[in-house]
N, C-alpha and C positions, 0 to 999 in steps of 0.2 A: 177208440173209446172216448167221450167226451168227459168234461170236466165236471158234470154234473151226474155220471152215472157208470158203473162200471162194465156197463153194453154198452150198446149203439142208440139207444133211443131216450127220449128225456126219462124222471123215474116220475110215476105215480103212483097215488098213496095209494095202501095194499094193507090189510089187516095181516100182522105177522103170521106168518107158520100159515095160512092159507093157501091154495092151490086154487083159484079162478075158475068156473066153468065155465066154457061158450057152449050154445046149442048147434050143433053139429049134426050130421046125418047119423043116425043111430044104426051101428053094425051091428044085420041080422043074427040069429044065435045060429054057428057053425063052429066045428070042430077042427078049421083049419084055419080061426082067424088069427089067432094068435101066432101061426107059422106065418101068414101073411103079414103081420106089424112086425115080427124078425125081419124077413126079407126086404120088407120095405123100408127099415132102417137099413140093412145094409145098404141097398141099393142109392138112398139118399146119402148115404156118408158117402161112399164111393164116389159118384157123382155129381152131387149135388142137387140141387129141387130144381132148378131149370133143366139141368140135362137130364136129369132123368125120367122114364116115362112110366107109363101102366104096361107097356108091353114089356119093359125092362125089370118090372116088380113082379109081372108074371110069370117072366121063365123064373126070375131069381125063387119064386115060391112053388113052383111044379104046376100052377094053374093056369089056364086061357085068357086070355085077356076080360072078356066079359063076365068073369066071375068076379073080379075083384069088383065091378058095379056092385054088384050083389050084397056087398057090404059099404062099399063108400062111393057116392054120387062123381066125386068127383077127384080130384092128384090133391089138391089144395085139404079137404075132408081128413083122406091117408096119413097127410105130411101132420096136420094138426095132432092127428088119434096118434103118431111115432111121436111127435115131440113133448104131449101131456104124459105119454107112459115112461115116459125118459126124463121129467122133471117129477114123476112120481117117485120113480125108481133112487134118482140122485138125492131128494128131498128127503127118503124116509133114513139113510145114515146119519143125518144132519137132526132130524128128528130122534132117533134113539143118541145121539150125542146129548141132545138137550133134556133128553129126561132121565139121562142118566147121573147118577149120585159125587159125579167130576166134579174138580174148581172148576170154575171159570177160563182158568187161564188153560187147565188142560183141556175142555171142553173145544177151544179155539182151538189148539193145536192139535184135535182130531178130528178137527172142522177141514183145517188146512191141508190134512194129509187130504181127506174124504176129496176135495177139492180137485189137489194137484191129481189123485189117479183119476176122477174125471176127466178131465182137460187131457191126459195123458190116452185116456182108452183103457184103461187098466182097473178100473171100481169093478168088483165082483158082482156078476149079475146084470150089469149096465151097460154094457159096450154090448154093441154098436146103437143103442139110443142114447144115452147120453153123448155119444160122439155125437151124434145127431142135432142135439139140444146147443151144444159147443160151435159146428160148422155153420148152421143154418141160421143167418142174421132175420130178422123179421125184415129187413129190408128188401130181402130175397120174394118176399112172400107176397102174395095180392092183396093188391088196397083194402081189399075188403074184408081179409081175416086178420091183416098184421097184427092190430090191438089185443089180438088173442094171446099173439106168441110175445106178444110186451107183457102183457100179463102175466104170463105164464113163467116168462124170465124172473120180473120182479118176485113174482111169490117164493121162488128160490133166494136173489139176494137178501129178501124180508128177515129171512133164519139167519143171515150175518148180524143185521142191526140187533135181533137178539141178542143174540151171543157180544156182542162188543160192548150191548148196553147195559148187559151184567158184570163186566169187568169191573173192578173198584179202580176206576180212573182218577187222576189225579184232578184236582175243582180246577174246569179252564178247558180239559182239555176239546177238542173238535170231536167227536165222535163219528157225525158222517164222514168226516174229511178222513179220517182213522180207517172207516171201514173203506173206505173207495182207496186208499191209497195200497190199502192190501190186498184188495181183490184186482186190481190194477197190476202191481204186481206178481199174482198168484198168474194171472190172463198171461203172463208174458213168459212164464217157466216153460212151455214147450218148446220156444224160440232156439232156447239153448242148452234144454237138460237133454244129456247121452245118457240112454238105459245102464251103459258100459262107464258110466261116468265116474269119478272120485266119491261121488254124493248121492247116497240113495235119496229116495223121496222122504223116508221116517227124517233123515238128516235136514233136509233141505225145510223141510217143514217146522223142524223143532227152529232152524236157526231164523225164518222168518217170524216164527211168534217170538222167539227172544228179541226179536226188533220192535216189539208192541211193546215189553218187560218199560221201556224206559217212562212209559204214559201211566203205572200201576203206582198205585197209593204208596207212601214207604211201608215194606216190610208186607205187601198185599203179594202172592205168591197163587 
């Protein structure tokens, strides 16, 4: 991850809480599409966007390989349509955190759980897209869509600058520096968290926003 953003790619300015659209090949109305964006996240987490194919999305979904044309022109179309419904998906817990009637400071720390079970595979409803959104760097992706999947990332980090920018910080403090130093951190908990481990994630979570506590106004809670 670079110094100036808590992905792979520089950050551009993003209207918060937004979600980007690109135009894409629009998938026909079928009642098997939506089993096809499962499988084709699985099959993406599993393997990856290079190795994997349309022939490998169509066993994974029960169809022929020339059905899935049928709704997406092309691997790159599929891979875009799994990684927007999986920044949907992760965006809208982040979203019911922000309009819900929390501080600030608990807001963040159900920001950070919401987070770590993404990154984990574990968010309710979201695995294997948000796995998806997690494995697959836009660097992975063709020249010609990546700007998509940069966007599409940023509109998720956007909901942290929220969130950090309601914090009652103390006058001085860095704020971006604030929010990347924790979402840096949060990127690297799969490295070493064991399911079986001393520390659940409710724990692991609480004790990384208690390392923000020291940036909070006196007596700001």
């Amino acid at each position: 991850m670079s110094a100036t953003s808590a992905w792979t790619e520089p950050a551009k300015a993003a209207t918060p809480g937004a979600v980007p659209v690109r135009r894409i090949t629009k998938p026909r109305a079928h009642n098997r599409h939506q089993d096809l964006l499962l499988a084709a996240a699985q099959v993406f987490r599993d393997k990856g966007y290079a190795q994997a194919s349309m022939r490998d999305i169509a066993q994974a979904s029960g169809m022929i390989a020339g059905s899935i044309y049928y709704h997406y022109a092309a691997k790159s179309d599929l891979l875009l349509a799994v990684y927007t419904e999986g920044v949907q998906l992760v965006s809208q817990a982040i979203d019911d955190i922000l309009a819900s009637s929390a501080s600030p400071v608990v807001q963040l720390e159900r920001a950070v759980r919401n987070h770590l079970e993404m990154m984990l595979g574990t968010l309710p409803g979201a695995s294997p897209f948000a796995s998806v959104f997690i494995q697959v760097q836009p660097h992975d992706f063709p020249q010609e869509g990546r700007q998509a999947l940069i966007d599409l990332r940023h509109s998720y980090e956007d909901k942290f600058k929220v969130l950090v920018a309601r914090l009652p910080l103390r006058r001085g403090t860095d704020k971006s520096l604030l929010r990347l130093q924790l979402i840096g951190a949060l990127n690297h908990v799969p490295i070493w968290y064991k399911p079986d481990g001393r520390k659940s994630l409710n724990a692991i979570a609480k004790a990384m926003t208690a390392h923000v506590r020291w940036a909070l106004e006196e007596g700001a809670t």
